[in-house]
N, C-alpha and C positions, 0 to 999 in steps of 0.2 A: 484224685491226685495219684492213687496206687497205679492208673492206668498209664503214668510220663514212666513209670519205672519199668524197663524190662530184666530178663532175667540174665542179663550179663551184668548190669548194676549189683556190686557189691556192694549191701547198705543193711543193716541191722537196726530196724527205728525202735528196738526194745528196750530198753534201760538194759546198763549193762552194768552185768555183775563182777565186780573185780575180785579177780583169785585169789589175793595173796597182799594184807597192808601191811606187812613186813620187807618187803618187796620193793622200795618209793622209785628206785629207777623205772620196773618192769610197771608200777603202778601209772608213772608219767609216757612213759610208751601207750599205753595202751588208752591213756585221757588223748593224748595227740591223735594216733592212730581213728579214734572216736569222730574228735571233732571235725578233722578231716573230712571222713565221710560223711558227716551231715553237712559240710560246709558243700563238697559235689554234689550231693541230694537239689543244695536249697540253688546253685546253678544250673541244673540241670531244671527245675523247676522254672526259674528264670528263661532261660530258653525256650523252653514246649506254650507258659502260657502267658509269656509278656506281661504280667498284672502292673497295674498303675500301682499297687504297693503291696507288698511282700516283709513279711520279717521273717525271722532266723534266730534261736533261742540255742545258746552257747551253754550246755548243761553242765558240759565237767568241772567248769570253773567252782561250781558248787559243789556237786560232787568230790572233787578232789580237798574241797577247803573244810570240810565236815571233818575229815579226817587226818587233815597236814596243817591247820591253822592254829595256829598257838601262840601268836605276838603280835600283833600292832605294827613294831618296829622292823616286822621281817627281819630278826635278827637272829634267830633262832635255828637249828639244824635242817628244818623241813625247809626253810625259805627258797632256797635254793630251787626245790622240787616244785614249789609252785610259781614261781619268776619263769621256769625255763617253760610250762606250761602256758604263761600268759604271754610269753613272747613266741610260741607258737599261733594261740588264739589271735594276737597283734599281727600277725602276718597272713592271717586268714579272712581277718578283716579284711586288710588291704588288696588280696585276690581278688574278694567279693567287690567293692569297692571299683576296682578294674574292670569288672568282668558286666559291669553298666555302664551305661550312659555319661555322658558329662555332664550333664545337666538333674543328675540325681542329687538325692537331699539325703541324708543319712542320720541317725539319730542312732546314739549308743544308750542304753541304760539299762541298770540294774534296779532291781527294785527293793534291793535289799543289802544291805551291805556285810561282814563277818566282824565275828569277835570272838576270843577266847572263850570254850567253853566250861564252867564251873563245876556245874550240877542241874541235874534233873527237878522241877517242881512236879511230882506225881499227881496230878490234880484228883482226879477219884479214888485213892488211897487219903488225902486230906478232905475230902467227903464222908469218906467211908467214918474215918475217927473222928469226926462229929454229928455221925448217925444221919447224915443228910441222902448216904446210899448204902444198899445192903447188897451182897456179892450173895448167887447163888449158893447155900452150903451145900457143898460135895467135896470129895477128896481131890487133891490134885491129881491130873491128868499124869499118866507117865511120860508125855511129851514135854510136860512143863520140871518134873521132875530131870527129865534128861537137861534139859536146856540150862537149871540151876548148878545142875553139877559141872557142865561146859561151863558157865561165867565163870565158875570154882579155879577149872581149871585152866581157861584163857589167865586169869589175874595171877596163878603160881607161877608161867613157866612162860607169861609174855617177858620179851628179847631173848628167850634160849633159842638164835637161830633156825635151823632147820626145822628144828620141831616145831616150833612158831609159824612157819611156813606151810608144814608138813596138815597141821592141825586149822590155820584157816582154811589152807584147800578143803578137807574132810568138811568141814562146818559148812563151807558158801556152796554147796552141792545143792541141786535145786530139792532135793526131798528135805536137806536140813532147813534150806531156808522156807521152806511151806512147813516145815514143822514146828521153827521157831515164831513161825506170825500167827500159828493159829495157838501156840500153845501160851502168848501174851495177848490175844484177840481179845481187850477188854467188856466190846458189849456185848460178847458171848456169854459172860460171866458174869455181868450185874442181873439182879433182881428188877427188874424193872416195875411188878406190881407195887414194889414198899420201899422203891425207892421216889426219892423227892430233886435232886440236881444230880449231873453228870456231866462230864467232860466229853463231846464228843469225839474228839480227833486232835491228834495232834499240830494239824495245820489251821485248828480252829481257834486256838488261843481264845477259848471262850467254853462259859459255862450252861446249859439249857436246865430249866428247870421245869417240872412236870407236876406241880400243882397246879389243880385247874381253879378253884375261887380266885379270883382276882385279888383282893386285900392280901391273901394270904399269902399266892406267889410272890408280890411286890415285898411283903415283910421278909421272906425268903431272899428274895435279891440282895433288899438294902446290908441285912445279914452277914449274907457271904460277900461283898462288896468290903464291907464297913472290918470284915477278919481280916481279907485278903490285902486290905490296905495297909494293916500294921502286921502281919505275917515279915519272921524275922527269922534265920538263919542262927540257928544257936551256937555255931561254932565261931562265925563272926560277927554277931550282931546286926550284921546287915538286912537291909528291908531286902526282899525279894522280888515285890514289886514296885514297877515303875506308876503305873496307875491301872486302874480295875474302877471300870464303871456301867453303867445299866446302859442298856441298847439304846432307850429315851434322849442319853445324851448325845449321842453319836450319829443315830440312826433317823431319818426322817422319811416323808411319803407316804405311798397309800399299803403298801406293803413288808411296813419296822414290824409286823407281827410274825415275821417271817425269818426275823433276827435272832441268833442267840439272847440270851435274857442278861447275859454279864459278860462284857470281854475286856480281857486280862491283857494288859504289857509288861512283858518282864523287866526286872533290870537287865541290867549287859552282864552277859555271865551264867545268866538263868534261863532253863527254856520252859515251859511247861506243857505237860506230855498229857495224853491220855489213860498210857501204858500203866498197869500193877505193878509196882516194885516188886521183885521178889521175896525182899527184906521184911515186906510189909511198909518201910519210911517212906516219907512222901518228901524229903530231900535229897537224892542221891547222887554223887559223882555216874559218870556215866561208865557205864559197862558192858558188851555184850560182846555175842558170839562174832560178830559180822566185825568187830574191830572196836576201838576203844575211840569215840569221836571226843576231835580235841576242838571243835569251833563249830558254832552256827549264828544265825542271823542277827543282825541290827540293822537299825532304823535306815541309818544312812546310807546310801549308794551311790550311784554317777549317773550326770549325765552329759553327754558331750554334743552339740547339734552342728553342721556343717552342709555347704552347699546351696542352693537355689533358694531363696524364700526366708534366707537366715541372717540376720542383720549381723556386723561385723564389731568386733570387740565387745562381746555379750557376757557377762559374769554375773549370772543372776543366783538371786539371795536366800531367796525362800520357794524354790521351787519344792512341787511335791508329787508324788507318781501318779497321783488323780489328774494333775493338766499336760501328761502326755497326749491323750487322746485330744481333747479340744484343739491344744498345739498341731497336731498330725490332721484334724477337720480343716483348722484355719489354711495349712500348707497345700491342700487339697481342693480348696475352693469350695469344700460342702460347709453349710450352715450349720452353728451348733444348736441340737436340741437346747430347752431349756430347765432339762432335766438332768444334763451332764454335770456330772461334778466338776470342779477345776477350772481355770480360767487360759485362755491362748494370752494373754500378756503376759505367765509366766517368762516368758524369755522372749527381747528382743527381734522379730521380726523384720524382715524390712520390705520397704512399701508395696513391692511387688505380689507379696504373699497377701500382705492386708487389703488390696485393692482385685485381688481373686476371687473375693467372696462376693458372687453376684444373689439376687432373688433367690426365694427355693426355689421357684420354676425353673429357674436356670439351672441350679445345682441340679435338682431331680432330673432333666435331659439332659445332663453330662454323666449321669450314672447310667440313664436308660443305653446312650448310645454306647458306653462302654460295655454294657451287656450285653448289646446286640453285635458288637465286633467281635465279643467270647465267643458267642454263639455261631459266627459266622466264621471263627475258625477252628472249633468245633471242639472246643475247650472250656465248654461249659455243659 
């Protein structure tokens, strides 16, 4: 793919780092200015290799809601800074949109939708204080002590203007931000010989557990499953979690051993991190150098499907992000494994799409021939 791009294309595919969340106008310039340039990337792409199907991943929309999302009702001050952002994404759409065929199918979705955010669930700090993991003893790092004093100071003197401004520049500098990630690098810092469960990641919303006897990891699971389920917020009595269950329920096949051992759904409001508080609590409003996040994820998201293959006045009820993929097989004329999750009924079809789906023979030299027209334009 790096070879469609030459070196007059101005295009930065790195996550980018914004200067200044004090800043929402220059913040929203520079999410527009972003997605822009991935939106010429993924034309430019479109052009050099004609693919029978392509997607395009809209990142700032998330990006910018981490940090400006704080209502529901979009009623709020930031509302404003993320509307003008999604009615640029809305018109970038429609570029992309133009810039194919008429006879294209389009599917819009998100896999996850925003909500207000409350507070941190520190999951290996609520380990630690039930002895289920042990942290390396040594002294704090002086990186980690730098970065405590920065929170200190971000939470004194957030909205003093300029300083405010002045003070996230200094901090999102690429030596703070490599100094702030390694000096809360949680599995640098756990004991792992005498520890027993751990958090791996934050994007894992799940717990692994490292007893090896079988009875015993399972009593370990049911354990922290059966806490986790009434774990309650003492400031407002509220549950924390949505639901926390063993892999066994969820997970099926030849490789659920493969699975985290417990995973965790927060309520709305809650996320839960991997990250060490620096307090030591394992409930914490959220805090740090890089900005003060006011939203992250929930369950619910969108989806919107249009064009060839899409049956007309569709409002379907229980869709879920597992039967995009079958959906996108069925439009495509390939067979679905029967190993795929999800079902292509999720959403209304119409006949032309359901009548696509020939033999695997058939499907399998509709895929061959497409590779050999790659190849023959020399694009594979």
């Amino acid at each position: 793919v790096s070879d469609c791009f030459d070196d007059s294309f101005d295009f930065d595919y790195r996550t980018p780092r914004f200067l200044s969340f004090a800043d929402k106008n220059r913040l929203v310039e520079v999410a527009n200015t972003i997605a822009e340039s991935e939106v010429n990337a993924t034309l430019l792409l479109i052009d050099t290799l004609r693919p029978d199907l392509i997607w395009h991943v809209f990142r700032t929309t998330d990006q910018l809601q981490h940090y400006l999302y704080d209502s529901k009702e979009l009623q709020s001050t930031n509302a404003g800074y993320l509307l003008a952002h999604y009615r640029k994404v809305d018109s970038l759409i429609a570029k992309m949109i133009g810039h194919c065929p008429k006879d294209v199918t389009v599917l819009v979705v998100s896999d996850h939708g925003f909500a207000p955010l409350k507070k941190y669930f520190h999951v290996n700090n609520w380990l630690e204080k039930r002895g289920l993991l042990r942290r390396k003893r040594q002294g704090l790092p002086l990186s980690w002590t730098i970065i405590r004093l920065g929170d200190k100071m971000v939470g004194l003197i957030r909205g003093i203007g300029f300083i405010n401004r002045l003070l996230h520049r200094i901090l999102t500098t690429g030596f703070a931000t490599r100094l702030s990630r390694k000096a809360v690098s949680p599995l640098d810092s756990i004991d792992f010989i005498n520890t027993q469960a751990y958090c791996p990641s934050i994007t894992s919303q799940a717990i692994n557990i490292l007893v090896e006897e079988e009875t015993s990891k399972k009593s370990v699971a049911r354990d922290i499953v059966s806490a986790l389920s009434g774990l309650q917020d003492e400031e407002t009595g509220q549950l924390v979690m949505e639901k926390v269950v063993e892999r066994e329920e969820i997970y099926y096949g030849r490789y659920v051993t493969n699975a985290p051992d417990v995973v965790m759904v927060a309520r709305e409001g809650y996320v839960a991190t991997d990250a060490f508080s620096r307090s030591g609590d394992y409930l914490c409003a959220p805090l740090s150098l890089m900005g003060v996040k006011t939203g992250d994820h929930r369950p619910e998201g969108v989806f919107i499907a249009s064009g060839v293959g899409i049956g007309n006045n569709t409002h379907p009820n229980s869709l879920n992000v597992y039967d995009v993929t079958p959906v996108i097989l069925q439009l495509m004329g390939i067979p679905i494994p029967e190993y795929v999750d999800g079902v292509s009924t999720a959403i209304a079809l119409s006949d032309e799409s359901i009548t696509s789906v020939s033999t695997s023979h058939g499907a399998r030299q509709k895929i061959r021939d497409r590779i050999r027209r790659m190849r023959e334009r020399k694009t594979l």
